[in-house]
C-alpha positions in Angstrom: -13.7 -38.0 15.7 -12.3 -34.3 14.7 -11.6 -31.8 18.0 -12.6 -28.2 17.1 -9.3 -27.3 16.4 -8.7 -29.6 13.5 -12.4 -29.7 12.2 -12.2 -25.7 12.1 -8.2 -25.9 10.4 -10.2 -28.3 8.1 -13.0 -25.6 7.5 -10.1 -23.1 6.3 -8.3 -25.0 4.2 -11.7 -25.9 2.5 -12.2 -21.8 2.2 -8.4 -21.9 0.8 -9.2 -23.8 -2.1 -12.4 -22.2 -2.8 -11.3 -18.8 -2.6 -9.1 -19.8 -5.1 -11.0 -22.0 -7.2 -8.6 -24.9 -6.8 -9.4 -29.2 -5.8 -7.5 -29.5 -3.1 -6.1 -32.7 -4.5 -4.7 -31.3 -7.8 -1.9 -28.8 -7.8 -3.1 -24.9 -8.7 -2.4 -24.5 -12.7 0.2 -22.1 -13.5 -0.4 -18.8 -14.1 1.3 -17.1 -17.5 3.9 -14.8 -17.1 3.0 -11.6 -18.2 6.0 -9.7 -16.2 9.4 -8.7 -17.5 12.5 -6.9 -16.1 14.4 -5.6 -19.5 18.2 -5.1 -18.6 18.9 -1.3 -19.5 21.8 1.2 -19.3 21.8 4.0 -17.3 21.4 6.3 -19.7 18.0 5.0 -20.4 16.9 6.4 -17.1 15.7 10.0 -18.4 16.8 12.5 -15.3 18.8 10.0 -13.3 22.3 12.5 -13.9 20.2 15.4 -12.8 18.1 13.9 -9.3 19.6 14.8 -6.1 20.2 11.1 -4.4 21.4 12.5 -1.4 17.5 12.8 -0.7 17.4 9.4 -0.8 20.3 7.9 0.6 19.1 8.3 4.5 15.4 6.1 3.1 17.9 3.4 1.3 20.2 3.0 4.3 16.9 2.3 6.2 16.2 -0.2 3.6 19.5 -1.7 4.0 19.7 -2.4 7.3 16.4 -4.5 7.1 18.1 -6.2 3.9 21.7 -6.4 4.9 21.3 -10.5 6.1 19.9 -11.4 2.9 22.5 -12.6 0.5 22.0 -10.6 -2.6 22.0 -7.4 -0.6 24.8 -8.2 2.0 27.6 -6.6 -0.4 25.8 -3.3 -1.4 24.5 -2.6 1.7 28.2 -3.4 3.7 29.5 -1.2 1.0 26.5 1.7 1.5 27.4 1.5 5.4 31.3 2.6 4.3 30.6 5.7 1.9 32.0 8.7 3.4 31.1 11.1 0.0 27.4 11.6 0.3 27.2 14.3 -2.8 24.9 13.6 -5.8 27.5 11.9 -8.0 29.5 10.5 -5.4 26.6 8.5 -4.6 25.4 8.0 -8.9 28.8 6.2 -8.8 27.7 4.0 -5.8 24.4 2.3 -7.3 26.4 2.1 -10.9 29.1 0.0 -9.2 26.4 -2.1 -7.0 23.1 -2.2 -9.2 21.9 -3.1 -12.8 18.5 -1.4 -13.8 15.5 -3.6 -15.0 12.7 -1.6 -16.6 9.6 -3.2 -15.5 7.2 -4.2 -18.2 3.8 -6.0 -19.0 3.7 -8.1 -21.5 0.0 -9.8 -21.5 0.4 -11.1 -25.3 2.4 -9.7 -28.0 1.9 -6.1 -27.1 4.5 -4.4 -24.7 3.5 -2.2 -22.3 6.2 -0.2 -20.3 3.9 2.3 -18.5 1.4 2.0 -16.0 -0.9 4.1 -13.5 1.2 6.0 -10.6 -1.1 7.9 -7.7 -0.7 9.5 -4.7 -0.6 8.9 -0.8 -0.3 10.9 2.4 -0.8 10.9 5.9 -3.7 12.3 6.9 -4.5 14.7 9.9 -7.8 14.4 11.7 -9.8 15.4 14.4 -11.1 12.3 17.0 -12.0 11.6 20.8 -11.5 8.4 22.6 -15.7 8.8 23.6 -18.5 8.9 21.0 -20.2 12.1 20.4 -22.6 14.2 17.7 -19.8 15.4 16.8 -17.0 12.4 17.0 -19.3 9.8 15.2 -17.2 7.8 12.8 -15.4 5.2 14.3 -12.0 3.1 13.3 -11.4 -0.3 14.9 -9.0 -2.5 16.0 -8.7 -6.0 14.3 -12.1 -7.5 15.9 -11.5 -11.1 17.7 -13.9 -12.9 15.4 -11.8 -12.0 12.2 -9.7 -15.3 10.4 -6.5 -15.4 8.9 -5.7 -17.8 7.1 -1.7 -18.3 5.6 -2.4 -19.6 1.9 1.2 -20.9 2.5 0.7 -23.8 4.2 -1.8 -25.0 1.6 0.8 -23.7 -1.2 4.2 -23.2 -0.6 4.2 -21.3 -3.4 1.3 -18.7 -2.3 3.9 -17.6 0.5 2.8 -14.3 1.6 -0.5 -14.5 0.3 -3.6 -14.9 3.0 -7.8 -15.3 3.0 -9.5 -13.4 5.9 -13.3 -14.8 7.0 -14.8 -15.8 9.9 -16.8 -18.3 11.4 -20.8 -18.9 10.9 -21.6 -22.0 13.0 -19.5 -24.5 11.5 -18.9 -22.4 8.3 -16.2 -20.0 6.7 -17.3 -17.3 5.0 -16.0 -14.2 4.2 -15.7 -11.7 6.8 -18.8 -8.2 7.1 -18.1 -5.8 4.6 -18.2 -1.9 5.5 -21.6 -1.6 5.0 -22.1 -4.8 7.6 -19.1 -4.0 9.9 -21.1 -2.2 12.3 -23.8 -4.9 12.8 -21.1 -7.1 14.3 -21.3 -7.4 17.8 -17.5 -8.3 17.6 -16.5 -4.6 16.8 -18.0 -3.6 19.5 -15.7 -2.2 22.4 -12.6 -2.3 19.9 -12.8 1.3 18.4 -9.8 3.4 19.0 -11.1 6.8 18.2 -13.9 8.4 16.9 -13.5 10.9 13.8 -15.5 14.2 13.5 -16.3 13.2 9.7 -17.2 10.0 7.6 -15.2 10.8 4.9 -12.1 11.6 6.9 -12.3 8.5 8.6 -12.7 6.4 5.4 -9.6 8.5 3.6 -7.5 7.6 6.6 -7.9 3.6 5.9 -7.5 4.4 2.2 -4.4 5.7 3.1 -3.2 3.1 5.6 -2.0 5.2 8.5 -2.5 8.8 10.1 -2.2 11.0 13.0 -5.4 12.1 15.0 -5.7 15.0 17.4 -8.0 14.0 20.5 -9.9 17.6 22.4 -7.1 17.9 24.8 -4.3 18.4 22.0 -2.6 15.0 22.3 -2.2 13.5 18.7 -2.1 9.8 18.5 -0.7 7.7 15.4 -2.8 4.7 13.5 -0.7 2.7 12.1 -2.2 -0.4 9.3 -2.7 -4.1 11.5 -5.2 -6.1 8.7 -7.7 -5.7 6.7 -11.5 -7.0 6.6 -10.5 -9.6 2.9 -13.2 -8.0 1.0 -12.0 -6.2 -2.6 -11.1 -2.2 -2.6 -13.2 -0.4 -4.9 -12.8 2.9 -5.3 -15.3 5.8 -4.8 -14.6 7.9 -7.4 -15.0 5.2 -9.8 -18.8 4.4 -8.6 -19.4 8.0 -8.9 -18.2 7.9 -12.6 -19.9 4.7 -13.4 -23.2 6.2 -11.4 -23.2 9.3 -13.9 -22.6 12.0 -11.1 -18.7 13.0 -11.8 -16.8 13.0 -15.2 -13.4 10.5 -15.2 -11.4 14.0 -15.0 -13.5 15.5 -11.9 -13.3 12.0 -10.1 -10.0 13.1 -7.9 -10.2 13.9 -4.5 -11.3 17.0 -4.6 -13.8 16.2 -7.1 -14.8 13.7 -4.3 -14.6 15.5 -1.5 -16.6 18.4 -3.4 -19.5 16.4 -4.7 -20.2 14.9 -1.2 -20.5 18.4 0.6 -23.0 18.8 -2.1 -24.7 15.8 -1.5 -24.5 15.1 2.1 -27.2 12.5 2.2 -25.8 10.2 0.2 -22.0 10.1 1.9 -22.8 6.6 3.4 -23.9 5.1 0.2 -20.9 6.4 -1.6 -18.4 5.1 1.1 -20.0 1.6 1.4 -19.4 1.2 -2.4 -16.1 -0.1 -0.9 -16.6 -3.1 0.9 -13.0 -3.1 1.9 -12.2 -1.6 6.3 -8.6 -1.6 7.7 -8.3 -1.8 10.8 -5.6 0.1 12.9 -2.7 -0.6 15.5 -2.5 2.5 17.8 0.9 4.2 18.4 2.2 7.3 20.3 3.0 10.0 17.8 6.5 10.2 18.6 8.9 12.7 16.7 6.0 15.1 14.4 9.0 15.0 12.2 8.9 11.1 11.2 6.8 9.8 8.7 4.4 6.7 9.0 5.9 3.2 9.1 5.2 1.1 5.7 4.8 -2.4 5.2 8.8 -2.7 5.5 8.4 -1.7 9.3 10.9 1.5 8.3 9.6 5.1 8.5 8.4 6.7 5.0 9.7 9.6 3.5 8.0 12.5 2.0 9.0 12.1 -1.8 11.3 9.3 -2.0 9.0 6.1 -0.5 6.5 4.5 -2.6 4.1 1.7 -2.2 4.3 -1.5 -4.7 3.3 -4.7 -5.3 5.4 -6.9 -3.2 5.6 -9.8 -5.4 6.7 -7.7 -8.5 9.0 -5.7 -6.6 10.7 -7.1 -3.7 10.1 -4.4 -0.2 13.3 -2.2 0.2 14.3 -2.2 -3.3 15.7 1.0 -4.8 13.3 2.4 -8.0 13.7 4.8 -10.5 10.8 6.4 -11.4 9.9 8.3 -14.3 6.6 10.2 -14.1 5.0 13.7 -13.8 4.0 16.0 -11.0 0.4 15.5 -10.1 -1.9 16.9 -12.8 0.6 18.3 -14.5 3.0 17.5 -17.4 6.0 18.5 -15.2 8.7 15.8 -15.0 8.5 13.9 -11.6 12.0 11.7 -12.1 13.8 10.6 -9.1 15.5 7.5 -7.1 12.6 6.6 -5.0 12.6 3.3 -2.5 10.0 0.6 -2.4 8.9 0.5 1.7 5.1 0.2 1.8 1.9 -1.4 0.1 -1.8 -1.3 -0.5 -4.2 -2.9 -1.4 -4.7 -0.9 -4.8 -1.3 -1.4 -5.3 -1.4 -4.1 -7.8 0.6 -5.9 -10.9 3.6 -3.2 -12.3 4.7 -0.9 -13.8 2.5 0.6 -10.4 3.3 2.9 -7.4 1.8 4.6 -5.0 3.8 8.2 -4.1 3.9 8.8 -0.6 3.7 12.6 -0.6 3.7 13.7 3.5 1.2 14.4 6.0 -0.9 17.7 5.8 -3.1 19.7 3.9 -0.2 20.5 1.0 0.6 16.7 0.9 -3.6 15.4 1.1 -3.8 17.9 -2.0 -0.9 16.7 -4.1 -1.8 13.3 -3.6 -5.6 13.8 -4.1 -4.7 15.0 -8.0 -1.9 12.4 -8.4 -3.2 10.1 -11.4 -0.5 9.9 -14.2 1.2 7.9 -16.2 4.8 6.7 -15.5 7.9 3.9 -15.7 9.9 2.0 -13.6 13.3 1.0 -13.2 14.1 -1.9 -10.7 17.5 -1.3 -9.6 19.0 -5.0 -8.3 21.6 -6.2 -6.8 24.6 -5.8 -9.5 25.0 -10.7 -10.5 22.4 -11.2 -8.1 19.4 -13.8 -9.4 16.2 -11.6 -10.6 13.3 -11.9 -8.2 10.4 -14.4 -8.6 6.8 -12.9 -8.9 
């Protein structure tokens, strides 16, 4: 006879295989390859003689020292610890000796496609209390006792990285309350870490992952990302667009932001459109001066971290970037490192830009919808990554 334990590890490897529509006697068929890194020169990278890297070397040596064990990276980042001549082309001359560039392309049949979507992100500022009020009425929650996670890996060695969140009905696993459920969970209850003085702030912090919060008596706290409720992002402006109320050009987030002062009554609807609630880690602010910590566990920084898809592009890799300033045609083209995710972060050629925290860095991000290329930049004889 099963204990609990087993009969409920049972239970989630039964929602493992139906979450990804697999037996669990046969072995998952194998997905077509629809990624490729094409070897280029550097010369192909348009702008990379004119950015500054010494922006970036400070973000890369962060990188490196999270990478340095790993045995592609040991010999660039032992070398990047022993440069002494930091200028701009002391430092081109650094990742020509060390790294090779791959542009990043699709390739889902015959057609090759060597651009894709790159958007913004910030940190957000925003005014909470620890206590509920009229005023402080939007909460954000620590991960709630009754959520699963289950590690896809030890179902599929192959799916490392990859995990199914759901919880438990009686002796059933199903997937876990989406945003418009959330707060009939009796779970949630007691495990809010602030209360925001607006809906729609509260929701853009999540979108964004992490942010500061100022409580009444001046004190600003950071939230940094812990999980996520497993249900699919979908994004508000698109509804609005697909509901008829904003154009595909006015759905940015001040389009957003605009239509919902206008139309108050409806801000609930709009946000539960996205079934998808992070929930938060709290942390003391620390030095104002220090950006967020990513998915990497290093500290962002403004204009030279971006957010990827992990299984395309390894965390802590160097990228060169080729795109344009937010709603503009302005050339955006500069060494940028791969330290964070998101859950709209998916497939390549894909970033998100981290931009800051504040009201200059929420609008530049808020507009940031353009078009761009990538250039992995990998270890100079080292085997390509896997995705």
């Amino acid at each position: 006879m099963f204990t609990r334990s087993r009969c409920v590890v049972t239970i989630l490897l039964a929602l493992v295989c139906s979450v990804l529509l697999l037996g669990c006697v046969t072995q998952p068929k194998r997905v077509v390859q629809t990624l490729r890194y094409e070897h280029a020169g550097w010369l192909q990278l348009p702008g990379w003689d004119a950015d500054n890297l010494q922006e970036a070397w400070n973000a890369f040596l962060s990188s490196c020292r999270a990478l340095r064990f790993r045995s592609e990276w040991a010999t660039p980042c032992d070398a990047a610890q022993a440069v002494t001549d930091q200028s701009p082309g002391a430092l081109r001359n650094y990742f020509e000796q060390y790294f090779e560039p791959y542009k990043i392309l699709k390739v889902p049949s015959s057609v090759r496609q060597d651009t894709g979507l790159i958007t913004g992100y910030y940190e957000p500022l925003v005014m909470g209390a620890r206590t509920p009020s009229a005023e402080f009425a939007a909460p954000l929650y620590a991960p709630p006792p009754d959520l699963l996670i289950v590690d896809l890996a030890s179902v599929y060695p192959e799916l490392k990285g990859k995990r199914v969140r759901g919880r438990l009905d009686g002796n059933h696993v199903v997937p876990y309350y989406t945003r418009a459920e959330l707060p009939a969970d009796p779970a949630v209850q007691g495990k809010e870490i602030v209360w925001i003085n607006s809906a729609l702030d509260a929701f853009l912090l999540e979108i964004q992952g992490s942010g500061r919060v100022q409580l009444p008596s001046g004190e600003v706290i950071r939230l940094q990302y812990a999980d996520q409720n497993g249900q699919p992002y979908r994004s508000i402006g698109r509804y609005l667009v697909e509901n008829g109320e904003l154009t595909v050009e006015q759905a940015t987030m001040p389009g957003i932001r605009a239509w919902l002062a206008a139309n108050p009554r409806r801000i609930q609807e709009v946000l539960d459109a996205n079934p998808s609630v992070v929930f938060f880690n709290e942390a003391p602010q620390g030095d104002p001066n220090v950006g967020p910590r990513g998915a990497q566990g290093i500290p962002l920084t403004p204009g030279r971290s971006i957010a990827v898809d992990p299984a395309i592009i390894p965390l802590g890799s160097p990228v060169f970037l080729a795109t344009t300033l937010p709603a503009s045609d302005a050339p955006l083209q500069r060494l940028v490192l791969a330290q964070d995710t998101g859950g709209a972060i998916n497939g390549a050629p894909r970033a998100d830009f981290f931009w800051g925290t504040g009201s200059e860095a929420a609008e530049k991000a808020g507009k940031m919808r353009q078009t761009g290329s990538m250039w992995l930049l990998w270890p100079r004889n080292a085997p390509l990554p896997t995705s």
